[in-house]
C-alpha positions in Angstrom: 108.6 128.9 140.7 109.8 128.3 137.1 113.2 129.1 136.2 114.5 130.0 133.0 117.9 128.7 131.8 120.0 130.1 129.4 123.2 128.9 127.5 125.8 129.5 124.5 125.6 126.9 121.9 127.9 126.7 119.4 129.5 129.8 117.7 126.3 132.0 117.2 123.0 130.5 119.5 122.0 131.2 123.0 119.4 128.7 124.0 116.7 129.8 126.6 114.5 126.6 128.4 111.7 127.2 131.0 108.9 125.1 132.1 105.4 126.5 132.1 102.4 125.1 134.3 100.0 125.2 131.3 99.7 123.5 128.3 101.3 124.5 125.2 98.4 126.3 123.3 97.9 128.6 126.5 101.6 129.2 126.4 102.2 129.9 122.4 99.0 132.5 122.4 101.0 134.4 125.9 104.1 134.4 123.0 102.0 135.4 119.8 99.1 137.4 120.7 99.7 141.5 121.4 97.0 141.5 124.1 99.2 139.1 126.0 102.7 140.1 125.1 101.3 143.8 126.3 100.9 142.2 129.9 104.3 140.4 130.1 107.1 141.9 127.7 107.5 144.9 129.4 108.8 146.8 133.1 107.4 149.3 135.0 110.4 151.5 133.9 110.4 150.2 130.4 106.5 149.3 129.5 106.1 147.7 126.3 103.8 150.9 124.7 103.1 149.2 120.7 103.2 145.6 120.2 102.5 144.2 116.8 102.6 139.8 116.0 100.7 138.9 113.0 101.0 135.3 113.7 101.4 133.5 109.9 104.3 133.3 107.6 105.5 136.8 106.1 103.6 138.2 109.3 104.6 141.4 110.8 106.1 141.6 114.3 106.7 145.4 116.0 107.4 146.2 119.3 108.1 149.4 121.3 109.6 149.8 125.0 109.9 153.3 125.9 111.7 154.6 129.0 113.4 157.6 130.5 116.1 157.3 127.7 113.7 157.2 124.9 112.6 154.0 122.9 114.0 150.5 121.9 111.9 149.2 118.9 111.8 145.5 117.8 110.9 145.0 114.3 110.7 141.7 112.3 108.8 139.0 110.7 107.0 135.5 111.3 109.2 133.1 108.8 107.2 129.6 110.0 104.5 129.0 112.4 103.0 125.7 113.5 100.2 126.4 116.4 100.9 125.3 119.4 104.5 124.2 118.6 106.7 126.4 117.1 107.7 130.3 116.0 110.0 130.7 113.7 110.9 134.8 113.4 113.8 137.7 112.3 114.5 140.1 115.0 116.2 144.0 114.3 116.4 146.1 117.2 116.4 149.6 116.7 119.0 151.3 118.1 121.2 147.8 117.1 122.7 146.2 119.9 122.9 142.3 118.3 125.2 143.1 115.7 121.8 142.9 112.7 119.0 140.9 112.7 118.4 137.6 114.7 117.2 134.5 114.0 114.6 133.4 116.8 113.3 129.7 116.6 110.6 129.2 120.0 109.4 126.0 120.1 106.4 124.9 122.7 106.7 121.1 123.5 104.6 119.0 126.0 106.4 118.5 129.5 104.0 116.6 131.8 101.2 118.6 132.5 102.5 121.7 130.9 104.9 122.9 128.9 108.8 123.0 127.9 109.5 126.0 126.0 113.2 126.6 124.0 114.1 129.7 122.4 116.8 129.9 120.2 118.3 132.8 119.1 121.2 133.3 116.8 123.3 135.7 115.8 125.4 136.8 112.8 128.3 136.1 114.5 130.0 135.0 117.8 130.8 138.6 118.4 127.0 139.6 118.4 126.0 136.6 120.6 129.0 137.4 123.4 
């Protein structure tokens, strides 16, 4: 089973790595494509109901959990792409909970057979990250 490991790095990144047993072009379209991100991003209690990723730069990216609360929204856009290896993308979560918008770099190298992914995300500040 592949486990995903997270740290702080420097003053305003958290660094996620996991391993996927597929290769990276499988991998980037299950991190770029709605009918994929429909099947994975959400819960049972917080289903993932819109989901918008136009995957080139200056690209559109919405999505929309809804629970018994009411709705989180993610909205942003696709600032570099490179198929298979790398996202590059602003994040602003509606209500705010990061402190503003994100910067998300997702990069999808080979590892063996399949595939090393790292996400980096970074925040305005060290008080948004902690």
């Amino acid at each position: 089973m592949p486990h995903l490991r997270m740290h702080p790095e420097g003053a305003r990144d958290l660094v996620f790595r996991r391993h996927f047993d597929a290769p990276p072009a499988r991998v980037f379209a299950r991190f770029t494509e709605p009918h994929w991100l429909r099947k994975w991003l959400g819960t049972a209690e917080a289903p993932l109901v819109e989901t918008v990723f136009e995957a080139w730069p200056g690209g559109r990216i919405r999505q929309v959990w809804q629970d018994a609360d009411g709705t989180l929204t993610m909205t942003g856009e696709v600032r570099e792409i490179a198929r298979p290896h790398l996202v590059r993308h602003t994040e602003r979560f509606e209500p705010d909970w990061t402190g503003g918008a994100t910067e998300v770099t997702t990069r999808f190298d080979p590892e063996g057979p399949g595939t090393l992914m790292t996400l980096r995300i970074t925040y305005a500040d060290r008080d948004a990250r902690d």
